[in-house]
N, C-alpha and C positions, 0 to 999 in steps of 0.2 A: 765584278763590274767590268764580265770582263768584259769607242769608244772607238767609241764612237762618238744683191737680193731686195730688191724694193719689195718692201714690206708685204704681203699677200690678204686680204682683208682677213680677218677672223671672222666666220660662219660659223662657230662652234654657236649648237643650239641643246637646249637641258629636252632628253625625250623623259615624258611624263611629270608629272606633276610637281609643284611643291611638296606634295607629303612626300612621293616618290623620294622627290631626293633628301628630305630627313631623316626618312627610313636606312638612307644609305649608312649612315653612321652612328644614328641612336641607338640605346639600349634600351630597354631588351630587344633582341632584334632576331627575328625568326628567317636564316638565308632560306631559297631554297635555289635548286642545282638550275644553272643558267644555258639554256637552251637558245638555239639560234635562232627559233622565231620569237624568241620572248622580246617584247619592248627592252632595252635596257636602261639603266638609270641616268646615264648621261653618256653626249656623244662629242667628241671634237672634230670637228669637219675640217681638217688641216691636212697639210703634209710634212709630218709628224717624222722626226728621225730618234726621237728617245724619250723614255719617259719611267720614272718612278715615284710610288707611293711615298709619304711622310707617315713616322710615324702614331699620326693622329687621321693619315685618311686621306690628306688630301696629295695634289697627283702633281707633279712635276713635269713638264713636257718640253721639247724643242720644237718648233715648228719653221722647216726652211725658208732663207728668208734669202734672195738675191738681188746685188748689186752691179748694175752695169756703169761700167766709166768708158773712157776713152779707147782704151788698149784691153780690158778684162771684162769676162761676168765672172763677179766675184759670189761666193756665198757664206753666209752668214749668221748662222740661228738662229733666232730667235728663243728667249727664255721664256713660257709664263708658267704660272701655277692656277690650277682650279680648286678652288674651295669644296669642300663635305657640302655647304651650301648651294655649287653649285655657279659660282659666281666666279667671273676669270680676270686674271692680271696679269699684266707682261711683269717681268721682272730684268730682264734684261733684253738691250736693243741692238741685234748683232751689227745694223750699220756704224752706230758709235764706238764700238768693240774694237779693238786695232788702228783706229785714225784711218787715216787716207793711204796706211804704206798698201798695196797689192798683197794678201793676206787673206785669203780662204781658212774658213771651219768648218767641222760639223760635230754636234755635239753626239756622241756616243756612248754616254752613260751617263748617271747621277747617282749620288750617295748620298742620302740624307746625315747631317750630323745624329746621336742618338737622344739630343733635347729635338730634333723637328727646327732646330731654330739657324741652322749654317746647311749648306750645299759647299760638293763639291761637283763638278760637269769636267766631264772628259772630252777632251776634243781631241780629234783628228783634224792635224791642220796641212796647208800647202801654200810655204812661201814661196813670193819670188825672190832669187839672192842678187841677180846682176842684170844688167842693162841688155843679154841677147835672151831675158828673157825663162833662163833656166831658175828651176822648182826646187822645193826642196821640204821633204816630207816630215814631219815630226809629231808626236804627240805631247802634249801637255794640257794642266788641269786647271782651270776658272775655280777659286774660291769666292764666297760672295754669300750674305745672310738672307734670310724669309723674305727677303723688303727687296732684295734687287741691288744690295751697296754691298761691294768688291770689297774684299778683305783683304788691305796690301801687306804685300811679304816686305817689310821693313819698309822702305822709302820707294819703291815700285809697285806696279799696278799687282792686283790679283791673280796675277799666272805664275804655276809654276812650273817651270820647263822640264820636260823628258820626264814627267810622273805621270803613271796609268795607276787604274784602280787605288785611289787617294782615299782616305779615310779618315773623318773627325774621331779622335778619340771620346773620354766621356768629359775631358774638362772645358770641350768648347775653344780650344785652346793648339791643345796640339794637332798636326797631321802627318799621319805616316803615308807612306804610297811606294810602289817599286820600280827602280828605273832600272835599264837596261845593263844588262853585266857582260854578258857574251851575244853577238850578234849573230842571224838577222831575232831578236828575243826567242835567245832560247834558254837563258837562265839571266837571273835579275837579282838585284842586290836589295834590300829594306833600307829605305832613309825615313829620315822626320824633321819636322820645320816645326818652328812656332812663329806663323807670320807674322805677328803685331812686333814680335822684336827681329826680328827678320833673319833668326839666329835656328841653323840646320844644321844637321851630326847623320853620320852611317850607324846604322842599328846592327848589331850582329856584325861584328866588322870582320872582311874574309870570306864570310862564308854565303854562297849562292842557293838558288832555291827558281825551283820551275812552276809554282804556285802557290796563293799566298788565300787564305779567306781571314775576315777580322772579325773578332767578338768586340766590337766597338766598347757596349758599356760595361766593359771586365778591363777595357786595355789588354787583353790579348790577341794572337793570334796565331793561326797556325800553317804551317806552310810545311810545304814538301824539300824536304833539301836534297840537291846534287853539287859535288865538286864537279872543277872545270871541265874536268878531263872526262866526265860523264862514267869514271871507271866506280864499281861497288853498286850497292844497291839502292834505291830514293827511299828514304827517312822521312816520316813524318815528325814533324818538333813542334810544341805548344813554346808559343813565344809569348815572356812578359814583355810590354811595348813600353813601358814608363820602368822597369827594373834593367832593360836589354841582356835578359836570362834565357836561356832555353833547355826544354826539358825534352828529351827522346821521348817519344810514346811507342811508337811503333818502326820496325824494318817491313817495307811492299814487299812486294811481289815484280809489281811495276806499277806505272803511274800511266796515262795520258790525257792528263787532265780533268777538268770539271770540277775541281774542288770547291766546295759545297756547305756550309756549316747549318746545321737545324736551327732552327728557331728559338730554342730551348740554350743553343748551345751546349748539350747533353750529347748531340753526334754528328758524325760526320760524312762524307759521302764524296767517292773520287771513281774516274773511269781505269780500271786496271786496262784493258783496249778499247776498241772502238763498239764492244757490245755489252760487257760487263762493267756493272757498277757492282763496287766494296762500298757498304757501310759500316759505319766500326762504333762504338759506344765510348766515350772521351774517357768515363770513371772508370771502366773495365776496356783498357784497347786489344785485349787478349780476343772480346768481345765479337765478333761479324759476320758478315751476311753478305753473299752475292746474289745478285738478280741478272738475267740476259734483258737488256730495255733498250740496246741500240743506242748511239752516240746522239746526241741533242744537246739541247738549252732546259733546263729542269729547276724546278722550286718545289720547297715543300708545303703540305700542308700545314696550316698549323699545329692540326696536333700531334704531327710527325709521323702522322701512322700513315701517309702517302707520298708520292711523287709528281708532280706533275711534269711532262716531260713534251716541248715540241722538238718532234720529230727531225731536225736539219740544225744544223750549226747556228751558232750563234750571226745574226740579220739574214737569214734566209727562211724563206717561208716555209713552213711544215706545219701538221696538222697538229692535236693535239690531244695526249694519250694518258690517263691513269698508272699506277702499277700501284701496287702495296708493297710497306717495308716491312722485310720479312723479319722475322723473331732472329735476335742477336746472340751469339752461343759463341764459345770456345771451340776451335775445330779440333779433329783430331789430333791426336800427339803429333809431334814430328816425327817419329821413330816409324809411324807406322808409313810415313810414306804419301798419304792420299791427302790432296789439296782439299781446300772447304767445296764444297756444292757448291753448282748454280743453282739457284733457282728457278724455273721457267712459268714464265707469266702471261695471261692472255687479256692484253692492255683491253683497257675500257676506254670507250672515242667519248671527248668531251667533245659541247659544241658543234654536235652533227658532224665531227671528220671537215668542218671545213677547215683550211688554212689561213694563217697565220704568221705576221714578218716578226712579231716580239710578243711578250706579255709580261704581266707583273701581280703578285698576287700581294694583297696589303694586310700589310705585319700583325692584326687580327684574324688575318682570313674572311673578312667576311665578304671582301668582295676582289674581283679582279678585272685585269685592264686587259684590251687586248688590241693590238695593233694589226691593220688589216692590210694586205700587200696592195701593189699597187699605186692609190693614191694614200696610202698610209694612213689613214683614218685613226682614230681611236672611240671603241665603244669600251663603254662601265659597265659590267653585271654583277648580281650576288653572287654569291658563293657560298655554295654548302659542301 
């Protein structure tokens, strides 16, 4: 995850039909592949900074929202959610958000809890600290349930300061997220909070790590470790979140990011540079596979046997590409010397090769979201 105003009206309008959009989430439901002159199933005509699926379907979104006062235009984002039905609600009102202090956000991400029934939203914020005026940048995380009621960390409001990629475990209960360990983030420490008692602890105490993915309803996760000094090689460790256990799985090669968990939680996926993706198999990590797919923003399919990948960094617009996960093997011995294969691939263009600022594929697969540059729109299509 890896976070990302007087009110703007909502024009978000349903394209096609009622059945259309029942179709979008009932069973038995026959996708097929969503093409850019297809109608889609629904559209939100916003200017839209983030958005994620629930996992029951429906679709989470910020829509920017600005505030003029005297001395600032502030902004603010708006919370809503869109129904499977089709039907939208704000859930939170960024003017209310912060009081009156001078106080910029935007929301940057969302993590659904894994009941569907808690969010957490990342924001990127910019205070003012003093009277000439000077800023001051930080990230922290808005907790807050289906309904739009902030989930306070002990006797304060629903934020929790200096957490990115925040996470509901499976009890509804706890949240783990990682804060900054060495600056400007370039290794970060595990913590976890249980807001309602408003009582936090450091997970893995000591020890640093340059990326983190969570198998929310297992309570674990797994992340890449580095010591400070960046000396040795990056470890992958499967971490218990509720035991604070870790187990080695694997010594890289190298890391730069992108870590990535299936669906399945069965495997895993990380950028060795800026063109090679490793996959590796969690029960067998002896197990892996390179592909050349070029540095992006990527999801899996659901049934793991694909990648979707746009093409540009994470909020930057790029097209959007296919690859296939190739078959997972043991490489050769060490003895002998020769690194695993790449494999070279010749991506398949989804959606006509146009571009795209985000997207999000929902935790069925049968359909995905896609955000359009510009004025940021968001169209719904199936998904085969």
């Amino acid at each position: 995850m890896t976070c990302r105003h007087v009110s703007s009206p909502l024009r978000s309008l349903l394209i096609g039909s009622v059945a259309a959009c029942l179709l979008w989430m009932s069973a038995p439901l026959a996708p097929v592949p969503a093409r850019a002159q297809d109608k889609p199933l629904a559209s939100i005509d916003d200017d839209c900074t983030a958005m994620a699926f629930a996992p029951d379907g429906r679709l989470a979104y910020a829509v920017r929202h600005e505030i003029k006062t005297r001395q600032y235009v502030l902004e603010r984002d708006d919370i809503w959610i869109l129904t499977v039905e089709g039907k939208r609600r704000r859930l939170i009102n960024g003017e209310k958000l912060g009081g009156l202090a001078p106080f910029s956000y935007t929301v940057s991400g969302f993590r659904w809890s894994p009941s569907g029934h808690l969010l957490a939203a990342e924001l990127s914020t910019t205070s003012v600290i003093d009277q000439e005026g000077r800023t001051r940048d930080s990230i922290m995380t808005l907790l807050f349930d289906q309904d739009g009621k902030e989930i306070r960390v002990g006797t304060r409001d629903g934020i929790v300061e200096d957490a990115s990629d925040a996470a509901w475990l499976s009890d509804d209960v706890t949240v783990v997220y990682l804060t900054e360990a060495v600056k400007p983030n370039l290794l970060f420490s595990i913590q976890s909070i249980r807001p309602v008692a408003g009582r936090g602890s450091s997970l893995f105490s000591g020890r640093t790590f340059v990326g983190a993915a969570w198998d929310t309803k297992r309570n674990l996760g797994y992340a890449v470790e580095r010591d400070r000094s960046f000396e040795g090689p990056p470890r992958l460790q499967r971490l218990d979140l509720t035991r604070d256990t870790a187990d080695e799985l694997a010594t890289l090669d190298s890391f730069a990011g992108g870590l990535s968990l299936s669906p399945s939680g069965a495997k895993i996926a990380y950028y060795l540079d800026h063109e090679v993706l490793e996959i590796r198999d969690l029960a067998a990590p002896s197990h892996l596979a390179r592909t050349r797919i070029g540095f992006g923003a990527y999801a899996w399919s659901s049934d793991e046997r694909r990648i979707l990948i746009k093409r540009a960094t994470e909020r930057k617009t790029g097209d959007l590409v296919w690859f296939d996960v190739p078959p997972l093997a043991a490489p050769p011995s060490a003895s002998s010397g020769a690194p695993p294969a790449v494999s070279e691939q010749v991506p398949v263009p989804f959606l006509h090769d146009l571009t795209f600022r985000d997207f999000d594929i929902s935790p069925n697969g049968r359909t995905i979201a896609v955000m359009r540059p510009g004025k940021q729109d968001i169209l719904i299509y199936p998904l085969n």
